[in-house]
py3Dmol code that shows the C-alpha trace and the ligand (Angstrom):
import py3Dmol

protein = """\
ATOM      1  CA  UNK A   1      97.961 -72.053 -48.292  1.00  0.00           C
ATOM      2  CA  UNK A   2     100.034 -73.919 -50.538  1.00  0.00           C
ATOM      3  CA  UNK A   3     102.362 -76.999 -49.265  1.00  0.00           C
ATOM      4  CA  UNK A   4     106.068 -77.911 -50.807  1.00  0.00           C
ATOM      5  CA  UNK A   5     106.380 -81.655 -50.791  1.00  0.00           C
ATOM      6  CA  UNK A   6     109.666 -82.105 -49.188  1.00  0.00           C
ATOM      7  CA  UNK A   7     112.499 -84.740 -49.953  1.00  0.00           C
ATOM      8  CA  UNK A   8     111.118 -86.797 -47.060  1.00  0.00           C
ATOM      9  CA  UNK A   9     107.533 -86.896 -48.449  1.00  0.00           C
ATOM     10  CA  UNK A  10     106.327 -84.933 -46.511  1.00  0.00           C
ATOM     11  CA  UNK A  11     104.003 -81.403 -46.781  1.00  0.00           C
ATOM     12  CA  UNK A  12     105.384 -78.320 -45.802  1.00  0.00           C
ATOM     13  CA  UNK A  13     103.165 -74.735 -45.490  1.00  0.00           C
ATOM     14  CA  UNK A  14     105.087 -72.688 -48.114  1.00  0.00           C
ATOM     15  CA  UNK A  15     104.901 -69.625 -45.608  1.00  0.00           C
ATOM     16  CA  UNK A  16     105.161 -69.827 -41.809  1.00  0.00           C
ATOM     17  CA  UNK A  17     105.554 -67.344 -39.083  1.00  0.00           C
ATOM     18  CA  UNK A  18     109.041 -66.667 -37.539  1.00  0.00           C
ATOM     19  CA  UNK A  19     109.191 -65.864 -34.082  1.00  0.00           C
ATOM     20  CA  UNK A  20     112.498 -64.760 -33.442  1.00  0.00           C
ATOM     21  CA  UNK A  21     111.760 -61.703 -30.564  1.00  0.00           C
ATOM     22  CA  UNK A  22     108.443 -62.880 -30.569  1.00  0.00           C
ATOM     23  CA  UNK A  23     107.760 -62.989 -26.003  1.00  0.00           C
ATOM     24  CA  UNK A  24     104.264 -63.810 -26.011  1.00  0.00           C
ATOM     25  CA  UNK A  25     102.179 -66.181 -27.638  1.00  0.00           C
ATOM     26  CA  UNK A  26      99.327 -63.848 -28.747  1.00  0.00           C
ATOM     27  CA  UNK A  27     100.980 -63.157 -32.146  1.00  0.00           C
ATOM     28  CA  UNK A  28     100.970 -67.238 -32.471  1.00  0.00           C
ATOM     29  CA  UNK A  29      97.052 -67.283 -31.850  1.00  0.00           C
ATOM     30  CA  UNK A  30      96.398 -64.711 -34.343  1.00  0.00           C
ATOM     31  CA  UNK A  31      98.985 -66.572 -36.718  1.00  0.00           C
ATOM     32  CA  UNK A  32      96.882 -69.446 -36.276  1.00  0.00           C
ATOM     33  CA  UNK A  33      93.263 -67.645 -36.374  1.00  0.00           C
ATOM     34  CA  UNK A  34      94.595 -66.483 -39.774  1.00  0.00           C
ATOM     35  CA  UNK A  35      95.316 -69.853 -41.112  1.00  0.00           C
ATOM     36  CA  UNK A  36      99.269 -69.895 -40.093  1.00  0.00           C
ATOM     37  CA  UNK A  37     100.477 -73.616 -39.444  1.00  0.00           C
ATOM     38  CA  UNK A  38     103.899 -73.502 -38.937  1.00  0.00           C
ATOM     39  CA  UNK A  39     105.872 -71.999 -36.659  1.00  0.00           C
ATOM     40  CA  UNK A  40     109.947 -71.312 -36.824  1.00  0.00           C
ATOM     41  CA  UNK A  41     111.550 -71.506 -33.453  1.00  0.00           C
ATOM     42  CA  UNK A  42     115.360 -72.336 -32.876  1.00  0.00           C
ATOM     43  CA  UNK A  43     116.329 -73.061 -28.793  1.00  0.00           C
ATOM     44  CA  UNK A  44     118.648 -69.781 -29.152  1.00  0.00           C
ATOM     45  CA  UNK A  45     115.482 -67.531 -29.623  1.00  0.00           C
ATOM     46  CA  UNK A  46     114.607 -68.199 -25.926  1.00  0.00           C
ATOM     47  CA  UNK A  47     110.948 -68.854 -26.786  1.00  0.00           C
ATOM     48  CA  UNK A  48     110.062 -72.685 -27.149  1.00  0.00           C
ATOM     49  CA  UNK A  49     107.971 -72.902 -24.141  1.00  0.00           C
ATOM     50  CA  UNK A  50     105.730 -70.147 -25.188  1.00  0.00           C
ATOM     51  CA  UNK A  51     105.005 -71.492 -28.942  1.00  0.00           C
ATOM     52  CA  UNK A  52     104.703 -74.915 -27.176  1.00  0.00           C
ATOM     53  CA  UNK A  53     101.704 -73.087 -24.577  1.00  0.00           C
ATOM     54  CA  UNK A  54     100.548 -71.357 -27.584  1.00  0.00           C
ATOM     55  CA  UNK A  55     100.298 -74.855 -29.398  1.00  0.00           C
ATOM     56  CA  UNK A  56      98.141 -76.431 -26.967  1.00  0.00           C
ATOM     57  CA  UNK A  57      96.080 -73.413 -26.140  1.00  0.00           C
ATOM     58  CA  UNK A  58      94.716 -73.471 -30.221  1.00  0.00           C
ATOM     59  CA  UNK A  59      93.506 -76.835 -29.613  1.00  0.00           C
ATOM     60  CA  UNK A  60      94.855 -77.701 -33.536  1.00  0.00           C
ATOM     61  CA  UNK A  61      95.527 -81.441 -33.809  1.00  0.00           C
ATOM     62  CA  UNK A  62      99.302 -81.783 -33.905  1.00  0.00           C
ATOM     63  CA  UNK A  63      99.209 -83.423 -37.408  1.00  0.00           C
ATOM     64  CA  UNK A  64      97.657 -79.994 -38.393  1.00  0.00           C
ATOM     65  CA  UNK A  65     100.843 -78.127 -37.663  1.00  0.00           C
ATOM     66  CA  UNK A  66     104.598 -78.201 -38.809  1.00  0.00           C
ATOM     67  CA  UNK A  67     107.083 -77.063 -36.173  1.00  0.00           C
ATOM     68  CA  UNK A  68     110.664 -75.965 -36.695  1.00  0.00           C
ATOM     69  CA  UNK A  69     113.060 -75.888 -34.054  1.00  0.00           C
ATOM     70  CA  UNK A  70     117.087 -75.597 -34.603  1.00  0.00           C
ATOM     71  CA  UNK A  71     120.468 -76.978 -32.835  1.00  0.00           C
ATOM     72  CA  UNK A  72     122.262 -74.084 -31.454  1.00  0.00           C
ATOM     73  CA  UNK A  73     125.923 -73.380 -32.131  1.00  0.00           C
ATOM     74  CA  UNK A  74     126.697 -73.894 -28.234  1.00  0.00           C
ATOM     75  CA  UNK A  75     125.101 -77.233 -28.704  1.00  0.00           C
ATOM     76  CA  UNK A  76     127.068 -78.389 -31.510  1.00  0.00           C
ATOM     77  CA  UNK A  77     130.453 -77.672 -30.377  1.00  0.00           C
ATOM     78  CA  UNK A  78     129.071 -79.677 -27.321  1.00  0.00           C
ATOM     79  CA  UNK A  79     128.371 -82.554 -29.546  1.00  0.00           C
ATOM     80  CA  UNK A  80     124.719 -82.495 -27.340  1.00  0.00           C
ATOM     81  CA  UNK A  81     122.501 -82.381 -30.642  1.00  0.00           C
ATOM     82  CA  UNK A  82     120.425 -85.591 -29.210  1.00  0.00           C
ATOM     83  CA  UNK A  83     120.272 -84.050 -25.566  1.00  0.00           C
ATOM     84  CA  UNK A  84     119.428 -80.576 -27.232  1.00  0.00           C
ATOM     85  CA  UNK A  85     116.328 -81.933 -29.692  1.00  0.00           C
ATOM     86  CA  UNK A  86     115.202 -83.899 -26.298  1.00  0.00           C
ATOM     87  CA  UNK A  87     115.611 -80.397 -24.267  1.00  0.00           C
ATOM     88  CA  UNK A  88     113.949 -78.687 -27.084  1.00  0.00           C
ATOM     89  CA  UNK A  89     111.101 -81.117 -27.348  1.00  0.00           C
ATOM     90  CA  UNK A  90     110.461 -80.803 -23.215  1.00  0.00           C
ATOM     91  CA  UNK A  91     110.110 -77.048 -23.587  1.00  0.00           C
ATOM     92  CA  UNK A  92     107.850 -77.436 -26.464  1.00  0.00           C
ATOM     93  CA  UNK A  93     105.813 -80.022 -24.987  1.00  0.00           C
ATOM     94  CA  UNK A  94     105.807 -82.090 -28.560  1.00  0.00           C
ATOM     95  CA  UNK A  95     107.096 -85.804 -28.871  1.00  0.00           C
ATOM     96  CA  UNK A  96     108.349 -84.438 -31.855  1.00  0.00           C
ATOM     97  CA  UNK A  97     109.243 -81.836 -34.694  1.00  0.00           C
ATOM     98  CA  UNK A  98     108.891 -81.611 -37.729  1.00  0.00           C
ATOM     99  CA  UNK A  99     111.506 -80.137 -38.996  1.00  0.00           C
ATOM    100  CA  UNK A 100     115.126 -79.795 -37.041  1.00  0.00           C
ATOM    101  CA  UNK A 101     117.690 -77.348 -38.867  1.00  0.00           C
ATOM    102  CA  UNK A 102     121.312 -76.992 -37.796  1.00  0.00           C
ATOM    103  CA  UNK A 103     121.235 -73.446 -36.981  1.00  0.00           C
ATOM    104  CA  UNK A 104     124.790 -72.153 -38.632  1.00  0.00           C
ATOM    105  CA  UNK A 105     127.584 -74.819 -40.094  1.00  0.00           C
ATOM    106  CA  UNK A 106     130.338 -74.038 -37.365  1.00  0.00           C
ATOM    107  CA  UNK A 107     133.319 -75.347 -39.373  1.00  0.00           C
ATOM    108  CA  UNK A 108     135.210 -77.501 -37.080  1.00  0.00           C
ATOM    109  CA  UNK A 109     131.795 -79.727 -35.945  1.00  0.00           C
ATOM    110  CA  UNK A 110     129.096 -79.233 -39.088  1.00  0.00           C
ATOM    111  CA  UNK A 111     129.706 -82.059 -40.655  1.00  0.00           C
ATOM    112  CA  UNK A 112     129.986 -83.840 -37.351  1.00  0.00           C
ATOM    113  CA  UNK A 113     126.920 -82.704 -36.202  1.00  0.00           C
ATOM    114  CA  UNK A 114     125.222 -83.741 -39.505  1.00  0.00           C
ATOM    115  CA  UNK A 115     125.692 -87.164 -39.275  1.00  0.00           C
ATOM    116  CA  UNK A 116     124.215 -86.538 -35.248  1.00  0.00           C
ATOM    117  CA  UNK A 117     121.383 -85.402 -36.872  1.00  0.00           C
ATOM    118  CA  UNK A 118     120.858 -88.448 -38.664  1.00  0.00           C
ATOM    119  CA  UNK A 119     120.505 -90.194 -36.374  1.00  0.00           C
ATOM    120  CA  UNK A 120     117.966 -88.511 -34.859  1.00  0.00           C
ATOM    121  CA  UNK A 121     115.589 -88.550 -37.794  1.00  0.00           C
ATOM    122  CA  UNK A 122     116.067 -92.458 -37.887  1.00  0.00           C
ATOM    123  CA  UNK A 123     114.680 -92.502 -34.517  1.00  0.00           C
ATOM    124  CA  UNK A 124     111.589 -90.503 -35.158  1.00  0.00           C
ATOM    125  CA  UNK A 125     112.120 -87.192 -33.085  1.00  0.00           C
ATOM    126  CA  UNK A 126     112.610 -84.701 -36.013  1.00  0.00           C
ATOM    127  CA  UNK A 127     110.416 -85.680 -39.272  1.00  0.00           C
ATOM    128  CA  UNK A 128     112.825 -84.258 -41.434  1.00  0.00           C
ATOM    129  CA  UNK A 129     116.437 -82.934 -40.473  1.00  0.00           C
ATOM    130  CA  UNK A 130     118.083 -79.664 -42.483  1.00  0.00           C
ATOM    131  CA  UNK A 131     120.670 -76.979 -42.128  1.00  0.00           C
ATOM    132  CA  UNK A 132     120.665 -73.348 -42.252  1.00  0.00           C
ATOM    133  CA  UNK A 133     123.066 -71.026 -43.366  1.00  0.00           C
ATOM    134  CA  UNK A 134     125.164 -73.109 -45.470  1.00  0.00           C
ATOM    135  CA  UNK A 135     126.392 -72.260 -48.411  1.00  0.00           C
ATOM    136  CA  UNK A 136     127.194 -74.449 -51.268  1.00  0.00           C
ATOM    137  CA  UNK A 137     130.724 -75.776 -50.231  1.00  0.00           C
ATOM    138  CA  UNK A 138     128.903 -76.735 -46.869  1.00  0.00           C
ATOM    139  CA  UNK A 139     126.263 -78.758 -48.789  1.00  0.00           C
ATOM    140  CA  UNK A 140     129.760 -80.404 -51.000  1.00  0.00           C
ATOM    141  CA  UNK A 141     131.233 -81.539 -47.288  1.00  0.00           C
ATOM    142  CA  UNK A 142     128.209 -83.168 -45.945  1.00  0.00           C
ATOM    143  CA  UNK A 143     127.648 -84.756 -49.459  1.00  0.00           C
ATOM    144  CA  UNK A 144     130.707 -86.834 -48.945  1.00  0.00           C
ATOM    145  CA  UNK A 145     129.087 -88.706 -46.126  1.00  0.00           C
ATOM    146  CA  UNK A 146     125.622 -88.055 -45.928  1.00  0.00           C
ATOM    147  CA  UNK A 147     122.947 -90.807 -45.750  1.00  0.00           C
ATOM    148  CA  UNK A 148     120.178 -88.245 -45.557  1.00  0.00           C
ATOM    149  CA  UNK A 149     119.949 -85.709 -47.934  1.00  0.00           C
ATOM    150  CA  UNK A 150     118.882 -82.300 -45.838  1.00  0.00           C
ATOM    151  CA  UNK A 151     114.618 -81.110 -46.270  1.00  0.00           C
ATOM    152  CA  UNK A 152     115.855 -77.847 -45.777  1.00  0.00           C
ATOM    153  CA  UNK A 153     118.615 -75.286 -46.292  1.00  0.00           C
ATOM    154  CA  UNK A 154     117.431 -72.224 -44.503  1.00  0.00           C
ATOM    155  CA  UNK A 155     118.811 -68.826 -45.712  1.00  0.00           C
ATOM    156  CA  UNK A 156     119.239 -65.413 -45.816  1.00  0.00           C
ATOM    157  CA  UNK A 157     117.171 -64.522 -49.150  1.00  0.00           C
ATOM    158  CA  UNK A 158     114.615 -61.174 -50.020  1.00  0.00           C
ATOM    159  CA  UNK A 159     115.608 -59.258 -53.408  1.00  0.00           C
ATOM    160  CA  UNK A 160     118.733 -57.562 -52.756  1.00  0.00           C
ATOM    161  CA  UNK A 161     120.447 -61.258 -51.687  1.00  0.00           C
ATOM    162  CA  UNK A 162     118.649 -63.689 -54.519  1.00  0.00           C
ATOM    163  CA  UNK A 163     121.382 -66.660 -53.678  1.00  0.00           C
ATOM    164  CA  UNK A 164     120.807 -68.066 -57.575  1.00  0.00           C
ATOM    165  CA  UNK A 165     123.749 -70.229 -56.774  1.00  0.00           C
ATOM    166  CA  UNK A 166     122.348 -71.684 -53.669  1.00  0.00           C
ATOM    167  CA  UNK A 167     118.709 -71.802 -55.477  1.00  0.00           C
ATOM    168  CA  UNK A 168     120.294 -74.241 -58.165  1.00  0.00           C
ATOM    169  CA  UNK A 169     122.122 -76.291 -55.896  1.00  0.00           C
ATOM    170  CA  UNK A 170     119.185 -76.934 -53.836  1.00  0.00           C
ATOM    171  CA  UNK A 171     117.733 -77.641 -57.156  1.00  0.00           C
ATOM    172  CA  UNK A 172     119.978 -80.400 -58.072  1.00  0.00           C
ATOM    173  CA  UNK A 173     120.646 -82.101 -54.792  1.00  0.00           C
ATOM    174  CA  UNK A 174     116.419 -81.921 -53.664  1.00  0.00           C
ATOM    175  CA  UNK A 175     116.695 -79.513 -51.183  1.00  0.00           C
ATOM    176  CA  UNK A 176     114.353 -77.085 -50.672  1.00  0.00           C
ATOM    177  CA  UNK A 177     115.524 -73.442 -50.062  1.00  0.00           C
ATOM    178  CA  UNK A 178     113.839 -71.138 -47.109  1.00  0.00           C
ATOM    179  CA  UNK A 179     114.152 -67.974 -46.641  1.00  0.00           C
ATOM    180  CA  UNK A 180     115.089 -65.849 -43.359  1.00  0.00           C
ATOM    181  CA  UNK A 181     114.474 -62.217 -43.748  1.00  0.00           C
ATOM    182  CA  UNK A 182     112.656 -62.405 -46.497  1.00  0.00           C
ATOM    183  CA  UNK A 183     111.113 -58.785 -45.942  1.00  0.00           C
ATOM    184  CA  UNK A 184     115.053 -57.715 -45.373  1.00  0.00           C
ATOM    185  CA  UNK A 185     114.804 -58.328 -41.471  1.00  0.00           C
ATOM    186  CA  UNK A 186     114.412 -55.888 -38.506  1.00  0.00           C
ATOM    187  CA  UNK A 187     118.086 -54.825 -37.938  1.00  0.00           C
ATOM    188  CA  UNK A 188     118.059 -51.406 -40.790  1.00  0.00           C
ATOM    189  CA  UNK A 189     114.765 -50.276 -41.287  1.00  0.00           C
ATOM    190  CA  UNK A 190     115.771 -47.661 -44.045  1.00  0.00           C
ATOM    191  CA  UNK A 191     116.910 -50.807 -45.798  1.00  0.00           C
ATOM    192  CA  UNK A 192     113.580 -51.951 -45.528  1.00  0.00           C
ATOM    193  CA  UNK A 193     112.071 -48.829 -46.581  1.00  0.00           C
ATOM    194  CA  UNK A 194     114.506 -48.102 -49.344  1.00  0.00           C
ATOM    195  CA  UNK A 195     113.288 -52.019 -50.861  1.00  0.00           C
ATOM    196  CA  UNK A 196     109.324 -51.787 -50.238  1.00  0.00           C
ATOM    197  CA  UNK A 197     109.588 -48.074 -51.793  1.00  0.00           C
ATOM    198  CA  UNK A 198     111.526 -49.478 -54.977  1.00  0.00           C
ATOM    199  CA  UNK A 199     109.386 -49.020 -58.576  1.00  0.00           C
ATOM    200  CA  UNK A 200     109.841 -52.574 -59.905  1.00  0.00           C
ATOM    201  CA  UNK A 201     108.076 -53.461 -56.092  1.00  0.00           C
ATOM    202  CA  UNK A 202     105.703 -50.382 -55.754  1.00  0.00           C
ATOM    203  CA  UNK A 203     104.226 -50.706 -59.381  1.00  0.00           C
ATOM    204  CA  UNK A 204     103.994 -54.640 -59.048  1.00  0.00           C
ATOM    205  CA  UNK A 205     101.704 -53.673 -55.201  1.00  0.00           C
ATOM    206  CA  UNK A 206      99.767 -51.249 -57.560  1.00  0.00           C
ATOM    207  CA  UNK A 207      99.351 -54.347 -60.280  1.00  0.00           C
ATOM    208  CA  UNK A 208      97.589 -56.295 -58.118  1.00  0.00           C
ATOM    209  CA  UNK A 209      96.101 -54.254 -55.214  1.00  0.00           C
ATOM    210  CA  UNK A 210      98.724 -56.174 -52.894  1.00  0.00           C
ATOM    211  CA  UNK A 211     101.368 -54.274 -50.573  1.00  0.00           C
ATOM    212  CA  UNK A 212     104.970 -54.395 -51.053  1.00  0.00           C
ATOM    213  CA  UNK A 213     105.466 -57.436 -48.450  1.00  0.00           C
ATOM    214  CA  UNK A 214     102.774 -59.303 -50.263  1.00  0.00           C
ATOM    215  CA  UNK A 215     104.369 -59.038 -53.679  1.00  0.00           C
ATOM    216  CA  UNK A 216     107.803 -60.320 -52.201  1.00  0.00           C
ATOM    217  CA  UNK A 217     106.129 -62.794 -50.310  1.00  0.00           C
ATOM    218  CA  UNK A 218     104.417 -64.016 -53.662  1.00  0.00           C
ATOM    219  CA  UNK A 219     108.108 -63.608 -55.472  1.00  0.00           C
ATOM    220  CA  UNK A 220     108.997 -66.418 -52.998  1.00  0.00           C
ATOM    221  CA  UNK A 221     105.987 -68.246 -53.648  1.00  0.00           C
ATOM    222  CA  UNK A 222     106.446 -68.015 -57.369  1.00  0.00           C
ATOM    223  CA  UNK A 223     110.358 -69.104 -56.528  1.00  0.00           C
ATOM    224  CA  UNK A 224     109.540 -72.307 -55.073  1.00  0.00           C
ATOM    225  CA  UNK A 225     111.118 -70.841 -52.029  1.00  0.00           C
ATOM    226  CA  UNK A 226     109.487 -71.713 -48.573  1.00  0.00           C
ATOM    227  CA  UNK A 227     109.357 -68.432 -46.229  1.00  0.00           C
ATOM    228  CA  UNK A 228     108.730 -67.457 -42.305  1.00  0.00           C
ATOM    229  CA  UNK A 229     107.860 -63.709 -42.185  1.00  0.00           C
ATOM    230  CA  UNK A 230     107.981 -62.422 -38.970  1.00  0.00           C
ATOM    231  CA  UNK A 231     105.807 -60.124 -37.247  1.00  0.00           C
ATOM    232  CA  UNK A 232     103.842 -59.255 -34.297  1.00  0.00           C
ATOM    233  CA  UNK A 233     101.654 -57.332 -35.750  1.00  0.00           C
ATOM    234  CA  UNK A 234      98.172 -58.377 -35.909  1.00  0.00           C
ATOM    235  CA  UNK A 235      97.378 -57.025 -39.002  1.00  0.00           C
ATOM    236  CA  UNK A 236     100.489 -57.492 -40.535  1.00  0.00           C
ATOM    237  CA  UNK A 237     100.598 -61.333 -39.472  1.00  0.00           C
ATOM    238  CA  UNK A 238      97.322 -61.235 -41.815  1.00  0.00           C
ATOM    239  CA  UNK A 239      98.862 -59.203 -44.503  1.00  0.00           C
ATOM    240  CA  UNK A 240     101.551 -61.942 -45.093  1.00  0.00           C
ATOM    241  CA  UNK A 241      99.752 -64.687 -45.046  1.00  0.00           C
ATOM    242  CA  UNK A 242      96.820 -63.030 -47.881  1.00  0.00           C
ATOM    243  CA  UNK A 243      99.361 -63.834 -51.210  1.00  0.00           C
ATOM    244  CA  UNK A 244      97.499 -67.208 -52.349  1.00  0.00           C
ATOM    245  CA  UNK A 245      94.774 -65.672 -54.385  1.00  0.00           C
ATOM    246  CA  UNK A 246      97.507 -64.255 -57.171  1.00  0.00           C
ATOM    247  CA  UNK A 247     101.084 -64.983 -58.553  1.00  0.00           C
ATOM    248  CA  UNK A 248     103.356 -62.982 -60.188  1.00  0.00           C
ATOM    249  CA  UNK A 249     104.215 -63.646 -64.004  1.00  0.00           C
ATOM    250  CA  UNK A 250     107.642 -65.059 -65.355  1.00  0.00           C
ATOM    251  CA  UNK A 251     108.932 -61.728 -66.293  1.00  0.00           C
ATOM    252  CA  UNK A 252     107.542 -60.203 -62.811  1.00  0.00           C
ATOM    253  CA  UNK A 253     109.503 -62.546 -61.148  1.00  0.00           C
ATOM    254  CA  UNK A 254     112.583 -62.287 -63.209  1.00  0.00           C
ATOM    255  CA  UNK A 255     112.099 -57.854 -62.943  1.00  0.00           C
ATOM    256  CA  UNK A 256     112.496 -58.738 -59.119  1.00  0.00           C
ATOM    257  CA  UNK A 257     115.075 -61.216 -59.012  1.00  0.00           C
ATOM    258  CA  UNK A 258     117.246 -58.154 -60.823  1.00  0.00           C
ATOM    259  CA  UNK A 259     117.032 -56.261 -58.064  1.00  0.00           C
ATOM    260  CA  UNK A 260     120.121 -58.454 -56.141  1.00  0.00           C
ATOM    261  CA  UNK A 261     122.811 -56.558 -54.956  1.00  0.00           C
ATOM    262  CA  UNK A 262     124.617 -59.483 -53.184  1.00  0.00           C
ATOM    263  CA  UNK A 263     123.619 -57.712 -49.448  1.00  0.00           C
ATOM    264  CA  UNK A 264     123.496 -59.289 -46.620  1.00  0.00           C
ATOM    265  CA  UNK A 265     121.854 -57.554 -43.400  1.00  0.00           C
ATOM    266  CA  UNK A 266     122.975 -60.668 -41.196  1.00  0.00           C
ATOM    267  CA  UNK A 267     126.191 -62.157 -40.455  1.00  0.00           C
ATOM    268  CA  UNK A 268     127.921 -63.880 -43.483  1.00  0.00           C
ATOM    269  CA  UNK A 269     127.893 -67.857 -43.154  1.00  0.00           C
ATOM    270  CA  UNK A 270     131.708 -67.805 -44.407  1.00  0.00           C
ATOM    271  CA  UNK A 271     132.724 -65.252 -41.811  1.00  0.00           C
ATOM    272  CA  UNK A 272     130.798 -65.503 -38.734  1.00  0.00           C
ATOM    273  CA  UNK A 273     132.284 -65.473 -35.155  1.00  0.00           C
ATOM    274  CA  UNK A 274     131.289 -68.416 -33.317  1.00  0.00           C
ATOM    275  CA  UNK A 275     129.669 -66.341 -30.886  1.00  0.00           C
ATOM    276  CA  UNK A 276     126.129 -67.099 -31.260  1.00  0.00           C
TER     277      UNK A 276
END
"""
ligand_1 = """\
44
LIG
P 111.686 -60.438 -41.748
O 112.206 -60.205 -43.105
O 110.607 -61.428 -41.539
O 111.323 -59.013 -41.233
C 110.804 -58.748 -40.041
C 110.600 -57.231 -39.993
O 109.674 -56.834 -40.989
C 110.039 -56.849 -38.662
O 110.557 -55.586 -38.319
C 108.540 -56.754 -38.953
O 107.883 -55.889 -38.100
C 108.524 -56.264 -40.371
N 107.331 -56.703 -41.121
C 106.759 -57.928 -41.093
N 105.693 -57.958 -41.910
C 105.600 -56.726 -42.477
C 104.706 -56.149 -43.401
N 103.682 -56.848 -43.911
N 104.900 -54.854 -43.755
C 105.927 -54.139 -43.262
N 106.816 -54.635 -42.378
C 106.652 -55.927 -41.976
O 112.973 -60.779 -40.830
P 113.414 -61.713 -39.668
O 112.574 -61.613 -38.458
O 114.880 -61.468 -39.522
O 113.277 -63.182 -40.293
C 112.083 -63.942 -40.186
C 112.319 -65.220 -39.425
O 113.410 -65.955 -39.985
C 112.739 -65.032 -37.958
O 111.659 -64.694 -37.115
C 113.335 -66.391 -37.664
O 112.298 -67.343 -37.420
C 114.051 -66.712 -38.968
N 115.491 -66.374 -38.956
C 116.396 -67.387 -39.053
C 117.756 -67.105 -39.033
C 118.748 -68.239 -39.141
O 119.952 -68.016 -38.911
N 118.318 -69.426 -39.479
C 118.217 -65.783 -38.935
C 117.274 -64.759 -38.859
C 115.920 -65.060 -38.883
"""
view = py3Dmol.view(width=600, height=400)
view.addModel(protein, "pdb")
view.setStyle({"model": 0}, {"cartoon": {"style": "trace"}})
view.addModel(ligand_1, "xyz")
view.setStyle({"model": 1}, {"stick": {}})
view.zoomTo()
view.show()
């Protein structure tokens, strides 16, 4: 495993499991068997009891693991972000996270809710605060007022949605970029299909005896982009996590960055209903 040194100091797995859908906490113990340690929840996947029961049935020390929960939108229109991270640290059964990531910037409370945020990093429950979903005029607003810098901006990113703009920015301001969906998600598996079957992917898996997840896993990797594939898959769970014993070349990585299209397959952070 290889760890990003984030903004805060601290180390960060470069690949973690997702668990949105994930109901049971079987796919966390074979995360874990296969050297998985950390784990991306939010309190709007409905699951932070069962990666909490999941974290104390491994037995790993907690300073072994990095755990990601995420203010929901519900919450922050609420203005309950310290009563949420204190909900969401009762379910998981942790004194504290790791990493807490505002889970969408809901325009008329984001910035609002950022400066919430920091104030619960300066009392110790969330290691490092981020956001998710925001795009670069988000990351402007907060700049105006921000006393923390964000670890984290959490995205939509696989090779048809590259977000070079967002990569840059991140760059610049010491943010480091994660990606959501970095296989292109569960919602349109023909999408899915039509990506792992492309030649610049298939002859890159033939390359280096590595399957079309693994090489855009690695393109991640080789990105300096931190990623949470999610499966429950046993042996896929394994799959993603087997991309540290190669790396993709400059010109591999550019050949796969040129496959952006600009796609989404989730909502668009400029456009979504506040309904989630
Ligand atoms: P993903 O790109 O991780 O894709 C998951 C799909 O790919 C599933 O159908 C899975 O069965 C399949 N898959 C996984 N490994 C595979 C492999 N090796 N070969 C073939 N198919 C494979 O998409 P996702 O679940 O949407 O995103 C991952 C995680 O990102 C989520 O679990 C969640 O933690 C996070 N997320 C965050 C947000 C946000 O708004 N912040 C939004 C969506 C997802």
């Amino acid at each position: 495993m290889k760890n990003i040194t984030l903004n805060t100091g601290a180390e960060m797995p470069m690949l973690g499991l997702g668990v949105y859908k994930i109901d049971d906490t079987s796919s966390i113990h074979t995360a874990f068997e296969a050297g998985y340690r950390s784990i991306d929840t939010a309190s709007a996947y409905d699951n932070e009891e069962l990666v909490g029961a999941a974290i104390r049935e491994s037995g790993l020390p907690r300073d072994e693991l990095f755990i990601t929960t995420k203010l929901s939108n519900p919450g922050q229109r609420e203005g309950r972000a310290g009563v949420e991270l204190d909900d969401s640290l009762n379910r998981l059964g942790l004194d504290y996270v790791d990493l807490y990531l505002m889970h969408w910037p809901v325009p008329e409370t984001y910035a609002d809710s950022w400066r919430a945020m920091e104030k619960l990093f300066k009392k110790g429950r969330a290691k490092a605060i981020g956001v998710s979903n925001f795009q670069s005029r988000h990351i402007t607003e907060i700049k105006k007022q921000w006393t923390v810098v964000p670890a984290i901006n959490q995205v939509e990113l696989h090779p048809r949605l590259t977000q070079k703009p967002l990569l840059w920015i991140s760059k610049m301001e010491t943010i480091a970029l994660q990606s959501w969906s970095p296989l292109g998600g569960g919602r349109d598996f023909a999408f899915k299909e039509q990506l792992f079957a492309h030649e610049t992917i298939e002859s890159l898996a033939k390359k280096y005896g590595k399957t079309p997840a693994q090489i855009i896993l690695r393109w991640n990797i080789d990105l300096g982009i931190v990623t949470i594939p999610k499966s429950a898959t046993p042996e896929r769970i394994r799959e993603n996590i087997d991309i540290f014993d190669f790396s993709l070349t400059q010109a591999e990585v550019t050949a796969i960055d040129m496959l952006n299209q600009n796609h989404r397959t989730g909502p668009d952070p400029d456009t979504f209903h506040n309904d989630f």
